[in-house]
Structure formats: structure tokens, C-alpha cells
C-alpha positions as CSV (number, residue, x, y, z in Angstrom):
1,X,0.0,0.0,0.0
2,X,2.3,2.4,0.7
3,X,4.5,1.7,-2.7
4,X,1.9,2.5,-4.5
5,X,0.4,5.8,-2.6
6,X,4.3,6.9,-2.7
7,X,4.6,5.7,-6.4
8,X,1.4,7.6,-7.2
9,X,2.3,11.2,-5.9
10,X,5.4,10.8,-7.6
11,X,3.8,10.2,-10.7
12,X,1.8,13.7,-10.2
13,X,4.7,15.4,-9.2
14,X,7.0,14.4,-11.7
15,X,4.2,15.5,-14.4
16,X,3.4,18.8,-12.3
17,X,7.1,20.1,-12.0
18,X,10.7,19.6,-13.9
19,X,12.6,18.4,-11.1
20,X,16.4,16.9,-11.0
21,X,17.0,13.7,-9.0
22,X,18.3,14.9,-5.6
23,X,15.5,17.1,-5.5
24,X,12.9,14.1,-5.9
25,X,14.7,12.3,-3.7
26,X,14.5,14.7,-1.3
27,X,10.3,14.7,-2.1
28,X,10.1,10.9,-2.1
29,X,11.5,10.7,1.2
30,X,9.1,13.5,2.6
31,X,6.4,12.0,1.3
32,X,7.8,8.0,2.7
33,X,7.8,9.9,6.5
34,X,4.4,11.7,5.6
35,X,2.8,8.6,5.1
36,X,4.4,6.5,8.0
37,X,3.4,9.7,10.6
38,X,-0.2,9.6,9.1
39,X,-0.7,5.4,9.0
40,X,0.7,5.4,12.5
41,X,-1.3,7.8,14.2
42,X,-4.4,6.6,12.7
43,X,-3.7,2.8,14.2
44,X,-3.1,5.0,17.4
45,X,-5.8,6.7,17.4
46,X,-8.4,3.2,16.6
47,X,-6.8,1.6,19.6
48,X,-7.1,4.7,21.8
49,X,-10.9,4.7,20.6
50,X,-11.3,1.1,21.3
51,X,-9.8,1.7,25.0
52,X,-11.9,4.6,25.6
53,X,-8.7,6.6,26.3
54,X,-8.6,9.2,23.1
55,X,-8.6,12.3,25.1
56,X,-6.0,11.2,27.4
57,X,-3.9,10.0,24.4
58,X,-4.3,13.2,22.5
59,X,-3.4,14.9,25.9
60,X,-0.2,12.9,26.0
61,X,0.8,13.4,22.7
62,X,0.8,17.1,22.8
63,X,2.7,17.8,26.2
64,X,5.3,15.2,25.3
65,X,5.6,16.6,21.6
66,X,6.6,20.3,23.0
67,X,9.1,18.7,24.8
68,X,10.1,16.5,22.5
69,X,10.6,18.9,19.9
70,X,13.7,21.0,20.7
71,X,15.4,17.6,22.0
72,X,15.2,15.2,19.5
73,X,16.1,11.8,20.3
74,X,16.4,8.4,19.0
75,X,14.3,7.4,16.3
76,X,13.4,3.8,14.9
77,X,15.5,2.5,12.0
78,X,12.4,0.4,10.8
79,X,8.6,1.4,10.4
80,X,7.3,-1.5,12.2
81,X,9.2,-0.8,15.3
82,X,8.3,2.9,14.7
83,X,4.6,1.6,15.0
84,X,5.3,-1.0,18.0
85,X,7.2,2.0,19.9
86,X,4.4,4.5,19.0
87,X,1.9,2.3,20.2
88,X,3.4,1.3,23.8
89,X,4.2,5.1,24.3
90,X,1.3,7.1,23.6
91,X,-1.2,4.0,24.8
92,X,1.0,2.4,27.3
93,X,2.1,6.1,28.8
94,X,-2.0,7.5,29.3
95,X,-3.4,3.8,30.5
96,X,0.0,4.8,33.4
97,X,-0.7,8.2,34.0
98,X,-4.4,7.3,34.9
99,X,-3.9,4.7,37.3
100,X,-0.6,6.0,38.9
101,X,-0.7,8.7,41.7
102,X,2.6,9.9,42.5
103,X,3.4,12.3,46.0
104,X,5.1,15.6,45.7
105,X,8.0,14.4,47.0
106,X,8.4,12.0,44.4
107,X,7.8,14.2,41.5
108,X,10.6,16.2,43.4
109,X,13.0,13.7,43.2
110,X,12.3,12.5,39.7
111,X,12.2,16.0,38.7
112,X,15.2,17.3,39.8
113,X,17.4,14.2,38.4
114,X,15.1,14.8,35.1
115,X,16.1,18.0,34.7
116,X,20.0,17.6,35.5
117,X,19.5,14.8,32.4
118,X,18.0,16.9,30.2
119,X,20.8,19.7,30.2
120,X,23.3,16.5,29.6
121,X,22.1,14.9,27.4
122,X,19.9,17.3,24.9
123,X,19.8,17.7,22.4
124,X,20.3,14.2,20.9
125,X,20.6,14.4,17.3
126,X,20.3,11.2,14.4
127,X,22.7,9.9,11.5
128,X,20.0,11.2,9.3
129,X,19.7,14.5,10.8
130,X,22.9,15.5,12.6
131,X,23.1,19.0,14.4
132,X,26.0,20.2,13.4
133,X,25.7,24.5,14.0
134,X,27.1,24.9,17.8
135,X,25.2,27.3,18.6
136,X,21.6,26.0,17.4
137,X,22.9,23.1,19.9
138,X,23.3,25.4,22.6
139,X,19.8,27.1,22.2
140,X,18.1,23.8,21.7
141,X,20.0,22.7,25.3
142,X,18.9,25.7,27.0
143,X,15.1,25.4,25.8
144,X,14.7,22.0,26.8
145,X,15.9,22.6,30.1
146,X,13.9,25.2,30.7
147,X,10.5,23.1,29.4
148,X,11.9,20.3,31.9
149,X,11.7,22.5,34.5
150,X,8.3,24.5,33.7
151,X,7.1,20.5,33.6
152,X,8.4,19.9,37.2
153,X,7.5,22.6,38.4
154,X,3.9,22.4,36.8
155,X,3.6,18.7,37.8
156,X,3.8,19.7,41.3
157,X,1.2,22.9,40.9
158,X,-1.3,21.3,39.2
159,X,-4.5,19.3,40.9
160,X,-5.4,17.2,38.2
161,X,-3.7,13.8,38.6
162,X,-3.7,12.8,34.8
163,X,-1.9,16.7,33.4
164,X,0.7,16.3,36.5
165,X,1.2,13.0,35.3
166,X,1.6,13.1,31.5
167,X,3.9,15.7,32.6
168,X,6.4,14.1,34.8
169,X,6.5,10.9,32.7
170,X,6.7,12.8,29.6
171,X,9.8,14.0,31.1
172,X,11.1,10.6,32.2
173,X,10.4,9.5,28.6
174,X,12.1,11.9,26.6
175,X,15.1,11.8,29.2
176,X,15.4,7.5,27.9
177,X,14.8,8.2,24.4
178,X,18.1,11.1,24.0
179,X,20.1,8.5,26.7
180,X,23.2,7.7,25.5
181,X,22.2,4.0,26.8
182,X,19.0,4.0,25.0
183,X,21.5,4.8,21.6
184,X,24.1,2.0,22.8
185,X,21.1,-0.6,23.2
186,X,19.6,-0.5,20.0
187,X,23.0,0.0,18.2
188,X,22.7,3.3,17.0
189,X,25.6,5.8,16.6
190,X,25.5,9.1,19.4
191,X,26.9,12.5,19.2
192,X,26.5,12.5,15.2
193,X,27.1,15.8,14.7
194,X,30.7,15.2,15.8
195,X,30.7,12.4,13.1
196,X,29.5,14.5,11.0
197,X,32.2,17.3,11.6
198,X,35.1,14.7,11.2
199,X,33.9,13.6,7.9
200,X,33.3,17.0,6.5
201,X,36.1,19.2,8.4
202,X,34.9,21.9,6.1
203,X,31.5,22.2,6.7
204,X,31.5,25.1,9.1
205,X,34.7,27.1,7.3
């Protein structure tokens, strides 16, 4: 199925604009993510609906996604594991967050190591997509920690159980998937920006 939705948009594109072959490349592989992102969140969103937890879900997704987004992390190398992964974090994560009531002094704790993580480990870049500008590392470091602490900090202010939840273990989930660990356990190269750099010693000149 997806060959041939891929194949098809190609086929319009190719016939709408004179493109060379990086730049189709380049299309082709937007389109590829495009269609993986879409498939995926729609089986999300049918098992959230069968488990009568799509508000909760949705809820998850979007705190962890603004933290997510200036610190990157590990990605899956294969769309089925993207799917699997997808599936145990943004259903496994909600069904936790409802059942789990954690004390302040907890959220403390995990908070305060959460944080320290985050501004050691963000923000963890991909082969794919290395981040190779210093300084765009730097803001992206300093942005993260400060969501990581607003989510602390919110986690312990807030009175509804399930937001101070999705909170704190949005935090502890981001904080695994940029581990250097989490890289070393599924055999995926860390730092690739200073990969990147060694290969093209140019690249900043």
C-alpha cells in the first residue's frame, strides 16, 4: 500500500514540476515519512478509541511533543518498530498516567534528576539528521531545560492527577529516548554531529 500511494504522488509530481533527481529524492522521502506519521497515528488513534482513552492520548501526545521537539532523540531505523514504539508510548504512557498517583516528594525527586538529564544529554541528534551549528545546539539545550523545569514545576502545581502526570512521565520519557544508553542498546551511533564534523572538516569554514 504504501509503494503505490508513494509511487502515485510521484507520478503527479514528476508530471506537475521539472525536477532533477536529488530534489525528488529529497520529495520521495518526505512524502515516505508523511505517510508513516499519518498510517501510525491513525492505528493510534483506533486503539485509543477502542480503549476509551482518546482524550487522554491526545493529551499525552501534545505535552510530550513540546518537549520532544527541541530535543530530538532516538528514532526507529524500521517502520514497524516505529509503530510498536508509537503504540506502547502514547497508549502504554496514558493507561500509566491514569492509574498512577505519585506524591510531591516523588515528582521532586524524579524532577530534579530529570532535569539535570535533560541539560546533559539534549539535544540528541540522528545519522540522518545531525546537528551540526554549535550554537543551534546550545539554544536547543537551554530550551529543553527550561520546558523540563516549567514541567516539574507544573507537575507539582497542578490538581489534576492525569496533566501532572503526563507531565512528569513525559519527562522521564524523553530523558530515555536522548540516553546515551538508550543509543548503545539499539546499536545506534551518538553524538552524530561530531561524526558528521570529522567527515566533513569543512563544513562550518
Amino acid at each position: 500500500m504504501k509503494k503505490v500511494i508513494i509511487n502515485h504522488w510521484m507520478k503527479i509530481i514528476k508530471e506537475k514540476k521539472n525536477f532533477n533527481d536529488k530534489k525528488l529524492s529529497e520529495i520521495e522521502y518526505g512524502l515516505t515519512g508523511l505517510y508513516l506519521t499519518i498510517s501510525k497515528l491513525i492505528v493510534i488513534v483506533v486503539v485509543a478509541l477502542i480503549l476509551g482513552i482518546f482524550k487522554e492520548m491526545i493529551t499525552f501526545l501534545l505535552i510530550y511533543n513540546i518537549l520532544r521537539m527541541p530535543s530530538f532523540g532516538i528514532h526507529a531505523t524500521k517502520s514497524w518498530i516505529c509503530l510498536v514504539s508509537s503504540l506502547i508510548i502514547f497508549i502504554g504512557f496514558p493507561i500509566l498516567c491514569i492509574n498512577i498517583k505519585l506524591t510531591t516528594t516523588i515528582k521532586i525527586i524524579i524532577g530534579f534528576f530529570g532535569c539535570i538529564l535533560m541539560f546533559k544529554n539534549s539535544p540528541a541528534d540522528t545519522k540522518k539528521r545531525p546537528i551540526v551549528n554549535h550554537k543551534r545546539r546550545l539554544i536547543y539545550k537551554i530550551i529543553s531545560t527550561i520546558l523540563a523545569i516549567i514541567f516539574v514545576t507544573l507537575s507539582i502545581l497542578i490538581k489534576n492527577n492525569y496533566i501532572s502526570n503526563c507531565l512528569i512521565f513525559g519527562l522521564v520519557l524523553q530523558n530515555i529516548l536522548i540516553s546515551p544508553l538508550t543509543y548503545k542498546i539499539f546499536k545506534q551511533p551518538y553524538n552524530n554531529y561530531k561524526e558528521f564534523l570529522r567527515l566533513n572538516p569543512n563544513f562550518l569554514n
